[in-house]
C-alpha positions as CSV (number, residue, x, y, z in Angstrom):
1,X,29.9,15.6,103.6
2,X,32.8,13.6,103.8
3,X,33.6,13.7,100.1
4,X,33.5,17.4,100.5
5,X,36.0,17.5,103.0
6,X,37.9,14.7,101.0
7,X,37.8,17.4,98.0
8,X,38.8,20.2,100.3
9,X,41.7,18.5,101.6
10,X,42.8,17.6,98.1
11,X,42.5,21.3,96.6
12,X,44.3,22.7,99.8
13,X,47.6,20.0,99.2
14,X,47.7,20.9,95.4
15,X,47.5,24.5,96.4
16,X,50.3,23.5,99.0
17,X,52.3,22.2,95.7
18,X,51.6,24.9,93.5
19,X,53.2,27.5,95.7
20,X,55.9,25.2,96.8
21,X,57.0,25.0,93.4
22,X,56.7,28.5,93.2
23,X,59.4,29.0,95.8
24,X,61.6,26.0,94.2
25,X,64.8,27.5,92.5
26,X,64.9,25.0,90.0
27,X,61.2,25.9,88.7
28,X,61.0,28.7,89.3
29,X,64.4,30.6,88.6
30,X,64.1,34.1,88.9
31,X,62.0,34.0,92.3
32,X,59.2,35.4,90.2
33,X,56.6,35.6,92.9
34,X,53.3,38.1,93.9
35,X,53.0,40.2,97.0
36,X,50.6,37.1,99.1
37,X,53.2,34.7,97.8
38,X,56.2,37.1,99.0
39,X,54.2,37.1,102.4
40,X,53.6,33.0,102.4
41,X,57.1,32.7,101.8
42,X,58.4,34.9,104.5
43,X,55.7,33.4,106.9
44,X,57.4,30.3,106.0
45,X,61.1,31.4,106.7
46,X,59.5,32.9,109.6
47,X,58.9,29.7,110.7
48,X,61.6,28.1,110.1
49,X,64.4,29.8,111.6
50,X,62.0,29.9,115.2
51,X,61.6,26.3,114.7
52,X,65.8,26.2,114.8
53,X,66.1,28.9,117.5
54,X,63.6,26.9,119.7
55,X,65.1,23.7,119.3
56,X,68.6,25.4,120.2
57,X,67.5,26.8,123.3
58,X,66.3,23.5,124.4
59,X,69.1,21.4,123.8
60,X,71.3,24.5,125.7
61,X,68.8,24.5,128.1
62,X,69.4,20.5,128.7
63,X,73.1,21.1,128.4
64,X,73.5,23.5,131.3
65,X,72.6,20.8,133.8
66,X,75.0,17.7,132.4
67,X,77.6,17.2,130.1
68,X,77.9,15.4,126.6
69,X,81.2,13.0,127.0
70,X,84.5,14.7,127.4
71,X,82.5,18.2,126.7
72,X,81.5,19.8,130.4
73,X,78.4,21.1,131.4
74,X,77.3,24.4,130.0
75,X,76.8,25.8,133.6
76,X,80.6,24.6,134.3
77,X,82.0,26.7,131.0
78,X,79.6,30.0,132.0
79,X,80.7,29.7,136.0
80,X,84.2,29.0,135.0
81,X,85.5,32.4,135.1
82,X,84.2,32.9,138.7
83,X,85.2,29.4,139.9
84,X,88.6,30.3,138.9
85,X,89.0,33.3,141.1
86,X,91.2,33.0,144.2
87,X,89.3,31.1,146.8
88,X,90.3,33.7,149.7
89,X,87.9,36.4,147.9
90,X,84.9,33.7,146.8
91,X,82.2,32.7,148.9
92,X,82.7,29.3,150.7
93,X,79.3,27.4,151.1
94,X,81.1,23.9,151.9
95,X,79.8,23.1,148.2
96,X,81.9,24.1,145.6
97,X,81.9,27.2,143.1
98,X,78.3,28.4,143.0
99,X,76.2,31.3,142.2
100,X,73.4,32.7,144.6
101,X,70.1,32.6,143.6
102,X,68.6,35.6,145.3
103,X,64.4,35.1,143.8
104,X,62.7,32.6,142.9
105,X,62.7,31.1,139.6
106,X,65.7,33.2,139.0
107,X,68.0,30.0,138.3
108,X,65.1,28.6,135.9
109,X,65.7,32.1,134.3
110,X,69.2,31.9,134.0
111,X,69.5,28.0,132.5
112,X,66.9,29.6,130.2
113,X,68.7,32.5,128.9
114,X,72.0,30.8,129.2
115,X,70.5,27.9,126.6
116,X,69.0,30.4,124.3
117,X,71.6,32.6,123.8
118,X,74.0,29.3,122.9
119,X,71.5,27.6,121.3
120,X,71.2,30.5,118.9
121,X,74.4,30.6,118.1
122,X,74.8,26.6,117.8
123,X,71.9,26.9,115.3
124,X,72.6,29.9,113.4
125,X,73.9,28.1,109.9
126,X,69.8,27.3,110.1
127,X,68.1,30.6,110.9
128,X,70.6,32.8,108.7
129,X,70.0,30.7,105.9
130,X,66.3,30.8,105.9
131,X,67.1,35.0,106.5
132,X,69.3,34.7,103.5
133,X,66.6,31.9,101.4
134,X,64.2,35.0,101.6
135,X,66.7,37.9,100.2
136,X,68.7,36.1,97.7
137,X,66.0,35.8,95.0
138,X,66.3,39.2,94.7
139,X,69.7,40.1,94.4
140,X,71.6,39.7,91.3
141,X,74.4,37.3,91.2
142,X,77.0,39.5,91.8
143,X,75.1,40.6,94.6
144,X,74.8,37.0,96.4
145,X,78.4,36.4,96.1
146,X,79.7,39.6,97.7
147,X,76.5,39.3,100.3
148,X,77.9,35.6,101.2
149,X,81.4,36.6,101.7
150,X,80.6,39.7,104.2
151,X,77.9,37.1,106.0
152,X,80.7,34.7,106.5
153,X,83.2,37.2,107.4
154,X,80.8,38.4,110.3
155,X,79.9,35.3,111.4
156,X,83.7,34.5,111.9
157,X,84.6,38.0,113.2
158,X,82.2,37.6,115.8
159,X,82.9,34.5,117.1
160,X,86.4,35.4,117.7
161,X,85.1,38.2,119.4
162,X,83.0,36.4,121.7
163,X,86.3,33.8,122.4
164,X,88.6,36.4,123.0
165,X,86.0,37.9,125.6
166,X,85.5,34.8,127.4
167,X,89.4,34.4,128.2
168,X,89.2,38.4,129.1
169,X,86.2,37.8,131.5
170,X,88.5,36.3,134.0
171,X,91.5,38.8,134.3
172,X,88.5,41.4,134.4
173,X,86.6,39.7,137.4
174,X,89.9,39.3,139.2
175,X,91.2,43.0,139.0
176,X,87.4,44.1,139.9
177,X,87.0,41.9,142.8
178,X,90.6,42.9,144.1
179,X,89.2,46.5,145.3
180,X,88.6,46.7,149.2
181,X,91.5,44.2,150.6
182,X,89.6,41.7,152.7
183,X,86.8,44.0,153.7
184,X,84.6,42.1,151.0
185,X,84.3,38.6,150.0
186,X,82.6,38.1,146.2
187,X,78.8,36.4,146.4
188,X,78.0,37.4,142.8
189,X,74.0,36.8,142.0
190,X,73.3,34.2,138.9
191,X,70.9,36.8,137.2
192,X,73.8,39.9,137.4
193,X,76.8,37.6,136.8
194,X,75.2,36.1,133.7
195,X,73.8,39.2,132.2
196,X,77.9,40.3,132.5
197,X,78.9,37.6,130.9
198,X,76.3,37.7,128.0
199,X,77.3,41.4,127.7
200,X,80.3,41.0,127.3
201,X,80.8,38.4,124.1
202,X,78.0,40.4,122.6
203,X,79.9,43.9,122.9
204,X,83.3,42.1,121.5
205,X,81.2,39.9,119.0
206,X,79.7,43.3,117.9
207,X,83.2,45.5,118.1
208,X,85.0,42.8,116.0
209,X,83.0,43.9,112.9
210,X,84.3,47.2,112.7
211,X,87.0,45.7,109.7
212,X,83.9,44.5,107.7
213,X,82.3,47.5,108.0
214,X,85.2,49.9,106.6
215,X,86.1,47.7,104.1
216,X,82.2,47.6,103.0
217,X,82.1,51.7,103.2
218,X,86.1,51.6,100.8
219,X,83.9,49.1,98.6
220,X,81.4,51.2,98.0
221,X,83.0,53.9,97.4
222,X,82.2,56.4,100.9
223,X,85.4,56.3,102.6
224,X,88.6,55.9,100.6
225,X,92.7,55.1,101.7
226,X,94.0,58.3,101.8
227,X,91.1,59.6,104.2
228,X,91.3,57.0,106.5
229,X,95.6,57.2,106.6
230,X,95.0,60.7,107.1
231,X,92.0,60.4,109.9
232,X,94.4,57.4,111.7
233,X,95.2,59.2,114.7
234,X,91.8,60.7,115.6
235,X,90.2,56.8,114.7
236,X,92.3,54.7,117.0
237,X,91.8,57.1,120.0
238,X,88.0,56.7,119.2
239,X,88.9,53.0,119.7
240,X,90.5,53.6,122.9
241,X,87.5,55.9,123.9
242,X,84.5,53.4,122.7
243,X,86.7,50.5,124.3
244,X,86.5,52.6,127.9
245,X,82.6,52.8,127.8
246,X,81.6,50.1,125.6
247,X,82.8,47.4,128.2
248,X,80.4,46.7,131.1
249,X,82.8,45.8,133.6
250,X,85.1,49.1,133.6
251,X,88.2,47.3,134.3
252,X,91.2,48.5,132.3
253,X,91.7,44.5,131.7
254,X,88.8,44.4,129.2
255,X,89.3,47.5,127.7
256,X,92.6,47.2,126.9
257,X,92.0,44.2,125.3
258,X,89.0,45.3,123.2
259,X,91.1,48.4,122.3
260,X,94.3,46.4,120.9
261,X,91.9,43.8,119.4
262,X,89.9,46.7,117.4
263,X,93.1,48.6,116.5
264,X,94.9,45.5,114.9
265,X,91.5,44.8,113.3
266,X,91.3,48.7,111.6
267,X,94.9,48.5,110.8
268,X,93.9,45.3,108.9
269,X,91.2,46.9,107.3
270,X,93.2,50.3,106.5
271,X,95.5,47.9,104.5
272,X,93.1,46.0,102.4
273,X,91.6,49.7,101.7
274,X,95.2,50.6,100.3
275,X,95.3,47.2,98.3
276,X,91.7,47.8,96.5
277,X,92.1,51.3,96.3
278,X,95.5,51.0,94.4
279,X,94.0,48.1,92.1
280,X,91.2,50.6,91.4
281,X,93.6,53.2,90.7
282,X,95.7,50.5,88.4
283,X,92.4,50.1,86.5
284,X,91.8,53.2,85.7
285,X,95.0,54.3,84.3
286,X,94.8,50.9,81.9
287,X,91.2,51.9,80.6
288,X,92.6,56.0,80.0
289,X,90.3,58.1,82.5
290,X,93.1,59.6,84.6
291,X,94.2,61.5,82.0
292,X,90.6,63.0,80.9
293,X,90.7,66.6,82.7
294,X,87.5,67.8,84.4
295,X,86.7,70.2,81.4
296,X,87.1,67.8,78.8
297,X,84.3,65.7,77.1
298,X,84.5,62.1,77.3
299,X,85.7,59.9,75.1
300,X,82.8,57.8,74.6
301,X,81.3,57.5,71.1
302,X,77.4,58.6,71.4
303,X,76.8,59.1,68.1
304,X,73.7,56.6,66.9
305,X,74.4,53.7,64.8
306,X,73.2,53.4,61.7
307,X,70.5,50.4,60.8
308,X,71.0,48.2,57.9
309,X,68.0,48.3,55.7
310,X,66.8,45.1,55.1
311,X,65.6,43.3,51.6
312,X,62.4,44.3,50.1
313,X,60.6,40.8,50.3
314,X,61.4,40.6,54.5
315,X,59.0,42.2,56.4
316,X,59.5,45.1,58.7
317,X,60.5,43.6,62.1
318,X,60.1,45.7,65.1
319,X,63.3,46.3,67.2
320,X,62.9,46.3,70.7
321,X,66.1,47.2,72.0
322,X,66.0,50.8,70.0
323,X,62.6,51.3,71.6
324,X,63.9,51.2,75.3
């Protein structure tokens, strides 16, 4: 019985190997695989990245109550915005800045979806490689560089989002809590002020990839220079209009902010259209299409080449290529 087990165990490592290898870059080059090993391996990267997400949220989740050195507590930098209002319009409890927790369990809640959310983002070199370990085998090579540039690029463009709305957050809680004089003093709930807060560096973190995405659609060929110089206007009002709505608070604070952030970002990407579309247009003029009119052939030689006949004494070898 036990030598059965011992064999079991033994055939279940070396199957462990074999697939292992499968996966390995360096055996296996072309990422060759079959449809179970295609689901193994995303079971695997599956794994992975919620093994990195769940180890982020507990080390935010440990940060929110103390802090690391120099580095405040993560409760400090999320409160900070309301701790910095004016005192006359806070909420004095004898105690310092701090939220109301209106249920129970509601500040459990909050440290919880506080340390997620940053833990996600602390650990997101892991989880979006293991995203990008599973898709890369089957792109080509040209593919995985221009994939790996936008990913960087978004990464970046949305963490300057999410800065720039955390230094807007402020201005926008003071010219919202300014309404009604001194008839109201400010007692914001942890669950309402958080889910603000959250909403807010996730609808600039989102907004800032508005460049990427023209300058994918001009790389691809959809949207082109001239249309978006000519559609300008009727763009960056758009902006202003999806700025309004887009940001939870209402204030004109935030949305003026998100709007001039967006429309230096599209002017941006408007000029690096220009640039690729003008190299394009370069290129083309160098290889001779421009000048091909719409009812003339092209130039291209289809005429079949013709095969050398080979000695008598070789044998007939069969050519692949001509036959696809």
């Amino acid at each position: 019985m036990a030598e059965e087990q011992f064999r079991g165990e033994a055939n279940g490592r070396r199957g462990r190997r074999r697939r292992w290898r499968r996966w390995d870059r360096r055996n296996n080059p072309d990422g060759t695989m079959t449809l179970i090993e295609h689901i193994y391996e995303l079971r695997h990267r599956l794994a992975m990245a919620l093994v990195a997400l769940g180890v982020g949220a507990l080390l935010g989740f440990l940060w929110f109550g103390r802090g690391v050195g120099p580095i405040p507590s993560l409760g400090d930098i999320v409160t900070g915005p309301y701790c910095r209002l004016p005192a006359s319009v806070r909420l004095d409890t004898g105690h310092g800045c701090r939220l109301l927790q209106t249920q129970p369990f509601e500040a459990f809640l909050t440290q919880l979806k506080v340390g997620a959310a940053v833990g996600a983002v602390f650990t997101s070199p892991a989880w979006l490689y293991q995203i990008w370990a599973f898709i890369t085998p089957g792109l080509y090579a040209r593919e995985r560089k221009y994939a790996l540039s936008f990913v960087s690029c978004a990464v970046v463009l949305f963490a300057a989002g999410a800065v720039l709305a955390f230094f807007v957050v402020p201005e926008g809680l003071r010219v919202l809590v300014s309404f009604g004089g001194n008839q109201f003093i400010t007692a914001l709930a942890a669950d309402k002020y958080i889910s603000f807060v959250l909403a807010m560096l996730i609808i600039f973190g989102v907004s800032f990839e508005l460049p990427l995405l023209v300058v994918m659609l001009n790389l691809a060929g959809v949207l082109s220079y001239d249309k978006l110089r000519r559609w300008r206007r009727g763009l960056i009002f758009g902006l202003f209009v999806f700025a309004a709505i887009a940001t939870p608070g209402q204030d004109p604070i935030s949305m003026l902010a998100l709007a001039g952030a967006l429309t230096l970002l599209f002017e941006i990407a408007v000029q690096i259209t220009r640039l690729h579309d003008r190299r394009v247009a370069r290129r083309r003029v160098e290889e001779g299409w421009d000048g091909i009119s719409d009812d003339e052939a092209s130039p291209l030689d289809l005429r079949p080449e013709p095969v050398a006949p080979g000695s008598p004494d070789e044998p007939s070898q069969v050519r692949y290529d001509d036959a696809t």
